[in-house]
DRENPA-3360 file (N, C-alpha, C; in nm, 2 decimals, always signed):
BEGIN
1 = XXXXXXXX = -5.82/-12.78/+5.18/-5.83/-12.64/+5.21/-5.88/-12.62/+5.36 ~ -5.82/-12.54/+5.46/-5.82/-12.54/+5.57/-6.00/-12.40/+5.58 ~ -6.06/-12.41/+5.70/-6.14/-12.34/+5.73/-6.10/-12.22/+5.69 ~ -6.02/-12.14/+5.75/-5.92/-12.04/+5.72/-5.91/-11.98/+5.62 ~ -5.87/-12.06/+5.54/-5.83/-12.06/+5.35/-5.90/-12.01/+5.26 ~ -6.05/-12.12/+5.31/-6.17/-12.12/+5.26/-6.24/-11.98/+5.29 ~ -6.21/-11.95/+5.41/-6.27/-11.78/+5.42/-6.18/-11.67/+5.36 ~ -6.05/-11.70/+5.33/-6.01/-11.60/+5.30/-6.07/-11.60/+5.19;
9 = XXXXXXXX = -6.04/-11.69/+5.11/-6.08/-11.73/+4.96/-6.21/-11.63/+4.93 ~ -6.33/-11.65/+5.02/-6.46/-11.66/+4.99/-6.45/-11.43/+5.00 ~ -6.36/-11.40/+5.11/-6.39/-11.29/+5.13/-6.29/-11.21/+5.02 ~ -6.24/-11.26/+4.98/-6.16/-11.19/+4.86/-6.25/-11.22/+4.71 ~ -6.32/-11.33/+4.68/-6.38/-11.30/+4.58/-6.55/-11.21/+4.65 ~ -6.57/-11.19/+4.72/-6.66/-11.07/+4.73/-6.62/-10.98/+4.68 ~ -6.50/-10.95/+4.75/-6.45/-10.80/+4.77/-6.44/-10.76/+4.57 ~ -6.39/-10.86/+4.51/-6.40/-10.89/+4.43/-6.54/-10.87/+4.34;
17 = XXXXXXXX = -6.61/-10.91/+4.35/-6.76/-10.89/+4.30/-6.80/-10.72/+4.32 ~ -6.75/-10.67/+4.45/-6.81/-10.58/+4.44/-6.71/-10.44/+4.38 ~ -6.60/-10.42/+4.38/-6.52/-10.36/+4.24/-6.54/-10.42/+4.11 ~ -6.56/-10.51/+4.07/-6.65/-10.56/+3.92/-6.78/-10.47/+3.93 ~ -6.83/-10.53/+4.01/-6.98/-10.41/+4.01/-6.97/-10.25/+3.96 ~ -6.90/-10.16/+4.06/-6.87/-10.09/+4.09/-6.81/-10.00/+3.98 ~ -6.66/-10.10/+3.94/-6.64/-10.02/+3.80/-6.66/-10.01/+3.72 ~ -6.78/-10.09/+3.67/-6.86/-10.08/+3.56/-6.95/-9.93/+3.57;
25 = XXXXXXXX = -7.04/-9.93/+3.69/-7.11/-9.81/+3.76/-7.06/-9.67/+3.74 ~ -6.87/-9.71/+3.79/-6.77/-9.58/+3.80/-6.74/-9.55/+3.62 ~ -6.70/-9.64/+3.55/-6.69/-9.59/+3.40/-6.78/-9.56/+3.34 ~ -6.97/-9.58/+3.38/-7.04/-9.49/+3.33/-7.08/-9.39/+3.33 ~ -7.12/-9.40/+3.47/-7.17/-9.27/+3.52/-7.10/-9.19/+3.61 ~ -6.99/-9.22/+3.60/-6.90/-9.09/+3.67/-6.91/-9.11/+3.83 ~ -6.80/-9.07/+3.91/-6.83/-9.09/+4.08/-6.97/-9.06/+4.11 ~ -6.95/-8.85/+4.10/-7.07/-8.82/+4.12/-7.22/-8.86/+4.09;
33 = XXXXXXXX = -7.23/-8.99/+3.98/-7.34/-9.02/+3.97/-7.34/-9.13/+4.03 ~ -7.25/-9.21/+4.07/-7.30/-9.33/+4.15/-7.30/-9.30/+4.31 ~ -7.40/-9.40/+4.31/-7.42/-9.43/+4.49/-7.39/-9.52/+4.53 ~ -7.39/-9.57/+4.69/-7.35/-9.68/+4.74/-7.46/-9.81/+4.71 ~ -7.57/-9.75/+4.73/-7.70/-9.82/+4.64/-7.68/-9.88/+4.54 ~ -7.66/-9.81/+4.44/-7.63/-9.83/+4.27/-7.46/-10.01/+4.29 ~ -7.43/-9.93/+4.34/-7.33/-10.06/+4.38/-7.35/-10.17/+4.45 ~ -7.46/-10.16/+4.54/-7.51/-10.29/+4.60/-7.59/-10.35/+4.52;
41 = XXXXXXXX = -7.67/-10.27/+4.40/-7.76/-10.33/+4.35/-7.69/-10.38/+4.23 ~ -7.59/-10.32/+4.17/-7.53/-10.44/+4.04/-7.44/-10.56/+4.13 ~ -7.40/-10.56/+4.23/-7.34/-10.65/+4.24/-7.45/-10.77/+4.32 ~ -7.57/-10.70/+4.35/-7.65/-10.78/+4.42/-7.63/-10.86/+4.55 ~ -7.55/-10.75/+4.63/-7.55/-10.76/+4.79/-7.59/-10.63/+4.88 ~ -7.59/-10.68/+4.98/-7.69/-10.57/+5.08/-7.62/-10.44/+5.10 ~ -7.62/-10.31/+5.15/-7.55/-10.20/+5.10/-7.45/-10.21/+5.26 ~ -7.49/-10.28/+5.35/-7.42/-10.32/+5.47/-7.35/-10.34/+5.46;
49 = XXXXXXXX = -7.34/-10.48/+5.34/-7.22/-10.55/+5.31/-7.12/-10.51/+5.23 ~ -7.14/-10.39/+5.13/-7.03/-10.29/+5.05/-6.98/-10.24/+5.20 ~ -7.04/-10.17/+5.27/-6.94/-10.12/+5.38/-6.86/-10.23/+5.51 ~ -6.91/-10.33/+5.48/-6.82/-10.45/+5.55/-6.64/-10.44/+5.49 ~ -6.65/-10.41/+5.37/-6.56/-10.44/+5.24/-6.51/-10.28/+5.26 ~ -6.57/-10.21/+5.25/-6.53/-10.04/+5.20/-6.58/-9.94/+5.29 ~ -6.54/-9.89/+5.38/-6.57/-9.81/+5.44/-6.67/-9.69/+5.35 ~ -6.63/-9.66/+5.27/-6.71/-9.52/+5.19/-6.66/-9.54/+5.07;
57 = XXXXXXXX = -6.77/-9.47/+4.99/-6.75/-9.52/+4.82/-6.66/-9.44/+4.76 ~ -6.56/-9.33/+4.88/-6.46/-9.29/+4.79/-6.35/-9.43/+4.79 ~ -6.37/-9.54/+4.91/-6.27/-9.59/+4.92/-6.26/-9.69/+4.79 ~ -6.38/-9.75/+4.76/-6.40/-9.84/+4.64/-6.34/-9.79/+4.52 ~ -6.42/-9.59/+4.51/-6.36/-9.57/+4.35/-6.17/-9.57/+4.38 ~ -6.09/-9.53/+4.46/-5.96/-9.52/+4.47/-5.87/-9.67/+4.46 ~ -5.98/-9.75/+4.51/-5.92/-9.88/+4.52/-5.96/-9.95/+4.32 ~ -6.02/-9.90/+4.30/-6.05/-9.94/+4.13/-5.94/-9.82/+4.06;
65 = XXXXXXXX = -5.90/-9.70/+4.08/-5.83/-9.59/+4.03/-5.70/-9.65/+4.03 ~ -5.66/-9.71/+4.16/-5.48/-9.83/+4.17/-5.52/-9.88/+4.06 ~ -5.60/-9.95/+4.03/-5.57/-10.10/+3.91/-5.55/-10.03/+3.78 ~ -5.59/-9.92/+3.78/-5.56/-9.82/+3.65/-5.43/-9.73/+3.65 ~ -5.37/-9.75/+3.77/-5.23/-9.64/+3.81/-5.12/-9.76/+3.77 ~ -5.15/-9.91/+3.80/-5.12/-10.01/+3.81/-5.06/-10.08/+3.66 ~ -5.21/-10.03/+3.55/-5.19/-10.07/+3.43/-5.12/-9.97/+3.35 ~ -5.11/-9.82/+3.41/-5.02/-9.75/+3.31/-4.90/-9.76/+3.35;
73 = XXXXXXXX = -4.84/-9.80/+3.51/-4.73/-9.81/+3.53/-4.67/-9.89/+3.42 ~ -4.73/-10.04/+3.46/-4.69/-10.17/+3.32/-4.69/-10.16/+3.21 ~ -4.78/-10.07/+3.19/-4.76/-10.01/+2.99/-4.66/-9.93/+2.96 ~ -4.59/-9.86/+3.08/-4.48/-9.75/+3.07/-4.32/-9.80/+3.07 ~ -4.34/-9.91/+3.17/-4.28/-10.01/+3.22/-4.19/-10.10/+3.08 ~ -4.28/-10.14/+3.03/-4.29/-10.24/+2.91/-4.18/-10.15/+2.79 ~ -4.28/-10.04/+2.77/-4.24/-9.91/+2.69/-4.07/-9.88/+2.71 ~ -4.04/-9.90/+2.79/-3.89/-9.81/+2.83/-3.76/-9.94/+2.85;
81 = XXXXXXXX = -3.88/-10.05/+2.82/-3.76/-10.18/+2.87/-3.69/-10.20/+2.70 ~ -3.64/-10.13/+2.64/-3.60/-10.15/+2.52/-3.43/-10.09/+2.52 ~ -3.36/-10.14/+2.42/-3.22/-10.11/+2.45/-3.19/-9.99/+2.32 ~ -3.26/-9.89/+2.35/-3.26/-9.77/+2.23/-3.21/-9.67/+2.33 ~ -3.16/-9.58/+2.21/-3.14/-9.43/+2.26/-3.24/-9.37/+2.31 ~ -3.24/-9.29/+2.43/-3.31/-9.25/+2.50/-3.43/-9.14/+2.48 ~ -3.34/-9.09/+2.35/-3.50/-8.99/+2.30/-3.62/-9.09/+2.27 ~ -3.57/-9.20/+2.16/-3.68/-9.27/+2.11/-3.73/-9.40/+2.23;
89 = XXXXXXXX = -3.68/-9.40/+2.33/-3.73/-9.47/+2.44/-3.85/-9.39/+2.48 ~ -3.83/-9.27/+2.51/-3.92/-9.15/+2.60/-4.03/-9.13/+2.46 ~ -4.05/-9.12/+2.32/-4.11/-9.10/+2.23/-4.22/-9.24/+2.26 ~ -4.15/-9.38/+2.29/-4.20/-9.52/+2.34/-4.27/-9.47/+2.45 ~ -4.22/-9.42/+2.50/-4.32/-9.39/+2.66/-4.42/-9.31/+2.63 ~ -4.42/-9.18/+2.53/-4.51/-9.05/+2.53/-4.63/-9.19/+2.48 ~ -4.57/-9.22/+2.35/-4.70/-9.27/+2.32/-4.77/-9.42/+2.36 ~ -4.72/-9.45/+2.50/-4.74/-9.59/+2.58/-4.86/-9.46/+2.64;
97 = XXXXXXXX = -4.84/-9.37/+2.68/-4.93/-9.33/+2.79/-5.11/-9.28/+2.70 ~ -5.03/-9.23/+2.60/-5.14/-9.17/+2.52/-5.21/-9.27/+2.46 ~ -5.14/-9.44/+2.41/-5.27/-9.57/+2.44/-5.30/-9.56/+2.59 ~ -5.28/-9.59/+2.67/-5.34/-9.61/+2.79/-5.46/-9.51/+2.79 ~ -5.46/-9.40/+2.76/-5.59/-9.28/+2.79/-5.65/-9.36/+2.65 ~ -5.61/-9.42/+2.53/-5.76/-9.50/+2.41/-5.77/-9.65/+2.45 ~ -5.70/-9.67/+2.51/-5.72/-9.84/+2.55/-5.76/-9.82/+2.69 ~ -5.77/-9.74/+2.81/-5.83/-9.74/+2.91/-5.86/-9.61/+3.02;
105 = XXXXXXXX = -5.94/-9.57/+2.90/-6.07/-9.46/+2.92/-6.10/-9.43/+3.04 ~ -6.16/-9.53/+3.09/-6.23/-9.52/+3.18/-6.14/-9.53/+3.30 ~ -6.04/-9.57/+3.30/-5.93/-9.52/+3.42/-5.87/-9.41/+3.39 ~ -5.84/-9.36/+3.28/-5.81/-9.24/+3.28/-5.88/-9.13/+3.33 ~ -5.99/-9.18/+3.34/-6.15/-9.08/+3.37/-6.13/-9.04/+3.53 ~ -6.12/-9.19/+3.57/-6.08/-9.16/+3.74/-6.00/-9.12/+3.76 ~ -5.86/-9.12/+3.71/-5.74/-9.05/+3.78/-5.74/-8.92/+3.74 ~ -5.76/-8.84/+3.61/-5.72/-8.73/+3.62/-5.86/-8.64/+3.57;
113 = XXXXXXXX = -6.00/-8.71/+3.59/-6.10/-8.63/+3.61/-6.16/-8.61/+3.73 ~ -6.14/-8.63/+3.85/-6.15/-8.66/+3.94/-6.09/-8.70/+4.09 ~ -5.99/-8.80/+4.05/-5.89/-8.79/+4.19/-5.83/-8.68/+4.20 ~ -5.75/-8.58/+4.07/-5.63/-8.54/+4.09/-5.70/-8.38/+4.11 ~ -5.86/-8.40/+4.07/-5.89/-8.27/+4.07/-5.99/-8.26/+4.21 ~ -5.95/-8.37/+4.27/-6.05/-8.29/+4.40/-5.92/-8.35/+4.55 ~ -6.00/-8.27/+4.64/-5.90/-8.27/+4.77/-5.97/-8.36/+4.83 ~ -6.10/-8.33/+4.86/-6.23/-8.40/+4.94/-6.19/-8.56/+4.94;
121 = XXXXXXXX = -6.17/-8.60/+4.85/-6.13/-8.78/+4.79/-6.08/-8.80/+4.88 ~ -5.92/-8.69/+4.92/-5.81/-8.75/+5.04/-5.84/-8.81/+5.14 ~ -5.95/-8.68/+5.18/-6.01/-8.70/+5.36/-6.10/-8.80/+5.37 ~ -6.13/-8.88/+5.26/-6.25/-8.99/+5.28/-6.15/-9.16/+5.26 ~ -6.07/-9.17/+5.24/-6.00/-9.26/+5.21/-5.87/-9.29/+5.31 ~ -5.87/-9.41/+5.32/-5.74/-9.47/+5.44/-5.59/-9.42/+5.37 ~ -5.48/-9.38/+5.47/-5.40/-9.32/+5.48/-5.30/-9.43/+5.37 ~ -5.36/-9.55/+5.43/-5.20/-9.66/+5.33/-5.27/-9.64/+5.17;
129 = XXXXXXXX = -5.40/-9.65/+5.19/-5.46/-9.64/+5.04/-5.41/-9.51/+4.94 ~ -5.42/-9.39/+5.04/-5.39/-9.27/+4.97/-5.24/-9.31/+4.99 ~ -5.12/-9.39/+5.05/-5.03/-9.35/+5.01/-4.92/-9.45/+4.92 ~ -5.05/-9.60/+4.89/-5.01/-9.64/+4.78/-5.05/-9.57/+4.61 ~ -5.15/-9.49/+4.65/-5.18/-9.45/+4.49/-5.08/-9.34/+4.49 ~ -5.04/-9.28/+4.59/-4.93/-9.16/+4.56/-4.75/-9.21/+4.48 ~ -4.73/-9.33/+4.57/-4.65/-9.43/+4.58/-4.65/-9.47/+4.38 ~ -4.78/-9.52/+4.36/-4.77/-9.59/+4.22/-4.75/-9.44/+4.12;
137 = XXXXXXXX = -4.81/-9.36/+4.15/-4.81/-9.24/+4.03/-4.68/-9.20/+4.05 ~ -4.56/-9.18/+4.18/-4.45/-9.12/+4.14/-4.35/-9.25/+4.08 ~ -4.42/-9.36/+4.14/-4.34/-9.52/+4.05/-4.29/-9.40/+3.85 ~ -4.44/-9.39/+3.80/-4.44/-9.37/+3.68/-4.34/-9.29/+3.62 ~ -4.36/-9.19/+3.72/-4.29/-9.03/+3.69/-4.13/-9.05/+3.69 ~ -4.11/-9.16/+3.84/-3.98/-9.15/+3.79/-3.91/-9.27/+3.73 ~ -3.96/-9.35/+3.62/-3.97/-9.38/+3.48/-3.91/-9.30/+3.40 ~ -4.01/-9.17/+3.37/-3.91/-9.08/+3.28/-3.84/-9.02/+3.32;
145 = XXXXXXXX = -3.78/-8.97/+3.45/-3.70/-8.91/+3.53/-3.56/-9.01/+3.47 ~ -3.58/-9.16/+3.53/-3.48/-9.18/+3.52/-3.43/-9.18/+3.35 ~ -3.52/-9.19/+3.27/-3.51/-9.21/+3.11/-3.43/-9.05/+3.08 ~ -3.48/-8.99/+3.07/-3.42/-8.87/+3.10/-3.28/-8.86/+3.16 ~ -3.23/-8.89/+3.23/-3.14/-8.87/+3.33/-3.00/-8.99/+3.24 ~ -3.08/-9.12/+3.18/-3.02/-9.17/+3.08/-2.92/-9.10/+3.00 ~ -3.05/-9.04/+2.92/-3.02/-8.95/+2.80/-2.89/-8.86/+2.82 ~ -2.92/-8.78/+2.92/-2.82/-8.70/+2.98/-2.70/-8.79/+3.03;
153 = XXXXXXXX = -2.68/-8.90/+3.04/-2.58/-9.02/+3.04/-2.48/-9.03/+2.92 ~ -2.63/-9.05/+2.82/-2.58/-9.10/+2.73/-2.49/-8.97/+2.61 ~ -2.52/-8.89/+2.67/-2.46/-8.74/+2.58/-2.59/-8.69/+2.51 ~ -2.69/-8.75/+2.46/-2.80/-8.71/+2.43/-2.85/-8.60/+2.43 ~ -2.86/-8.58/+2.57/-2.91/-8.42/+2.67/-2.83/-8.39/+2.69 ~ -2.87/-8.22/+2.74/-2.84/-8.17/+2.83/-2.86/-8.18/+2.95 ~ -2.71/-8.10/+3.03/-2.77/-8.18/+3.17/-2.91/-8.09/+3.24 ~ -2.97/-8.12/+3.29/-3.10/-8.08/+3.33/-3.16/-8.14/+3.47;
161 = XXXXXXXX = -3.28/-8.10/+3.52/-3.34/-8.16/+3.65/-3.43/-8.26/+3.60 ~ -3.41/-8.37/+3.59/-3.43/-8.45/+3.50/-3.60/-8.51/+3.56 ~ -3.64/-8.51/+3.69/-3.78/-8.51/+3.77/-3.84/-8.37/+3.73 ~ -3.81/-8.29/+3.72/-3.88/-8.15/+3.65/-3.92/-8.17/+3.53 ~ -3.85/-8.21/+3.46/-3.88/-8.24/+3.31/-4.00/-8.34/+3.32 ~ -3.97/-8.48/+3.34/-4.05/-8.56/+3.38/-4.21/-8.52/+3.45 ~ -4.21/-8.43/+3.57/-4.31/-8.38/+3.56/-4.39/-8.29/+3.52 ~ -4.29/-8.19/+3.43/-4.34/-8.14/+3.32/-4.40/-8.22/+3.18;
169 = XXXXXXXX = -4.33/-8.31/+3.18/-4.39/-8.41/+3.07/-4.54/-8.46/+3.11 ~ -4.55/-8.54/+3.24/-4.65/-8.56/+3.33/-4.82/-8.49/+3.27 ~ -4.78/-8.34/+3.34/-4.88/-8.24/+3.35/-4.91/-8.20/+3.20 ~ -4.85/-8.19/+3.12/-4.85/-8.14/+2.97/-4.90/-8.27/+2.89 ~ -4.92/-8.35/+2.94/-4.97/-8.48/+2.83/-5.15/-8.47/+2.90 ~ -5.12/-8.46/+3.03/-5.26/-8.47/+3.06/-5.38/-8.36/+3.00 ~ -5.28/-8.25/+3.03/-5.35/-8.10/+3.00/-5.38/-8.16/+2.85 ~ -5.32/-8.18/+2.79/-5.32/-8.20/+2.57/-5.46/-8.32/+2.58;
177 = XXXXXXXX = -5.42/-8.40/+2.66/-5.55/-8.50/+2.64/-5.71/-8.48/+2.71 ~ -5.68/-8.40/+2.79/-5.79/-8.35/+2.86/-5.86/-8.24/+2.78 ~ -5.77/-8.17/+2.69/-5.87/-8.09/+2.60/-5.91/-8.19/+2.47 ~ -5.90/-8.26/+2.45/-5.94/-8.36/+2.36/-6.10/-8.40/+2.47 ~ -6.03/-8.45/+2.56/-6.16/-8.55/+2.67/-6.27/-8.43/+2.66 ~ -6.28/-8.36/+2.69/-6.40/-8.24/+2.77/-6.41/-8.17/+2.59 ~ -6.36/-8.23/+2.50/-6.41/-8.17/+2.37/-6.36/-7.99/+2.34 ~ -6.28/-7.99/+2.41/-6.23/-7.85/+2.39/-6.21/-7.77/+2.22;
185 = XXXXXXXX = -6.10/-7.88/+2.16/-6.05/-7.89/+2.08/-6.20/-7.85/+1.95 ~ -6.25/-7.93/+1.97/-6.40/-7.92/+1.91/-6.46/-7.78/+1.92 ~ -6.49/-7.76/+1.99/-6.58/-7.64/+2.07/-6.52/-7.50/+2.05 ~ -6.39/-7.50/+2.06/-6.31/-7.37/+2.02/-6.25/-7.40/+1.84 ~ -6.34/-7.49/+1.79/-6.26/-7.51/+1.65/-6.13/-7.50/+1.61 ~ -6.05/-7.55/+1.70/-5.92/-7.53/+1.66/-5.89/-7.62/+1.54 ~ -5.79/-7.58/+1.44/-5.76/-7.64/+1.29/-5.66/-7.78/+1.36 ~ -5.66/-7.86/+1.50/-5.56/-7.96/+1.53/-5.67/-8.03/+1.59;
193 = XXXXXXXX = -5.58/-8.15/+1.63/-5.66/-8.28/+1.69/-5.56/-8.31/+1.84 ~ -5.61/-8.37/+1.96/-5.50/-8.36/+2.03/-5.45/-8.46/+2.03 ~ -5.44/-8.52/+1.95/-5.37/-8.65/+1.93/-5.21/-8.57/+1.83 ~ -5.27/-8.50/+1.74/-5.15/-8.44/+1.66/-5.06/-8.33/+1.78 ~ -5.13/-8.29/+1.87/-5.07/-8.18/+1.97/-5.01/-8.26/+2.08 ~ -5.03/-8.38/+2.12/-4.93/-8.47/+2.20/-4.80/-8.52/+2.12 ~ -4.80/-8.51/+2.00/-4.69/-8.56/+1.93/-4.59/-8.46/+1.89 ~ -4.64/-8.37/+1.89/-4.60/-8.23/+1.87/-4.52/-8.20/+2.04;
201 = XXXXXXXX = -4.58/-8.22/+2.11/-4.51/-8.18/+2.26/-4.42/-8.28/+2.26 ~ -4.40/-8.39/+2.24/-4.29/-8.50/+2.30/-4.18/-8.47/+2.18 ~ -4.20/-8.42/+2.11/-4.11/-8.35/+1.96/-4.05/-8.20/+2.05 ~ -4.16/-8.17/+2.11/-4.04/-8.06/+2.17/-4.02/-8.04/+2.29 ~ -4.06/-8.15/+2.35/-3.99/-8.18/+2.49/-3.82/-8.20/+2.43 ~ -3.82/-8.30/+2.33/-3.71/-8.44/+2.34/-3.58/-8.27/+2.28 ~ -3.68/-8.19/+2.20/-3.59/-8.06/+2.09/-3.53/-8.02/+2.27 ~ -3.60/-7.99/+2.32/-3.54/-7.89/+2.46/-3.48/-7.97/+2.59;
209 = XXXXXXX = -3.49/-8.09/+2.57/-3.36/-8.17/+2.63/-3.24/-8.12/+2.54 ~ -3.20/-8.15/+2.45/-3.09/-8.18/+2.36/-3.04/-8.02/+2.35 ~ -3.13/-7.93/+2.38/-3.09/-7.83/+2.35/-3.04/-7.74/+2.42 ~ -3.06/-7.75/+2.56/-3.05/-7.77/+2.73/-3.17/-7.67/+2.74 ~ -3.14/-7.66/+2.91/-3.25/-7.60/+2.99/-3.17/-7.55/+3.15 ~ -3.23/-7.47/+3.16/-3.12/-7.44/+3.30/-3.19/-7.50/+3.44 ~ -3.12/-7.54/+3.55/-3.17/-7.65/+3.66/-3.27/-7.60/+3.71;
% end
């Protein structure tokens, strides 16, 4: 292994150590509770050296937020690679996304409790960074755009704006799980669970493809 090699090596498992740190920090306590402190001190290097690596600790949490934009792409991905009719492909998808929010919480926490709800995040983070996470979340979307667009291939659907839908699918899964997350559901006593009210929307998404919708 050349000199070279050996540093690259050495400076990627840092970089490394300190996103292990970090998102452990980020899945507890929330951005706002962590510091750049709190991150030097679990990973046990000097707070100099987090900014050798990361300009600012928006850039850390956004760089741990990809690896979560990353794993729902591949869970959606996975989900849609099947040779079925296109409703029950998209039914494969609704509920690929809705494990990803019980099997990875705490990325879900970053992306849509916090990146998607603040602006401030943008202006602190590098331009290729903000415009690979932009890059990976419309990867997802048009996933069901194109599944969608299938359907309507396949006679299934109606014809429709098949990225409208998809982004209506998008926003409407989040909104259903987000009142679950923040305990809504609880709190206003409603007689449902959002787990029954996500199943219930992808039932009448798939009813109002087939049924059409005007462009």
């Amino acid at each position: 292994m050349t000199v070279t090699e050996r540093r690259a090596r050495e400076k990627e498992a840092r970089r490394s150590q300190i996103l292990d740190a970090a998102r452990e920090l980020f899945f507890d306590k929330g951005f706002e509770g962590t510091t750049v402190e709190d991150i030097a001190d679990r990973s046990e290097l000097s707070k100099g050296t987090i900014y050798l690596y990361f300009p600012s600790k928006e850039e850390v949490y956004v760089s741990i937020m990809l690896e979560g934009s990353t794993i729902l792409y591949e869970m959606l991905k996975e989900a849609a690679s099947v040779d079925l009719p296109a409703d029950d492909v998209l039914r494969r998808m609704g509920h690929a996304y809705y494990r990803f929010y019980r099997e990875y919480t705490g990325y879900f926490r970053m992306l849509f409790l916090y990146y998607y709800s603040s602006l401030e995040i943008h202006k602190k983070i590098s331009t290729e960074l903000c415009r690979r996470c932009d890059e990976r979340a419309m990867q997802s979307i048009n996933l069901a755009a194109e599944m969608i667009q299938r359907g309507v291939d396949q006679g299934l659907f109606k014809p429709c704006n098949s990225l409208d839908f998809a982004i209506l699918s998008w926003t409407c899964q989040n909104g259903i799980i987000l009142l679950g997350e923040k305990g809504e559901d609880r709190h206003l006593n409603l007689p449902t669970s959002s787990e029954k009210l996500h199943e219930l929307f992808l039932e009448s998404m798939i009813v109002s493809l087939k049924a059409g919708s005007s462009n």
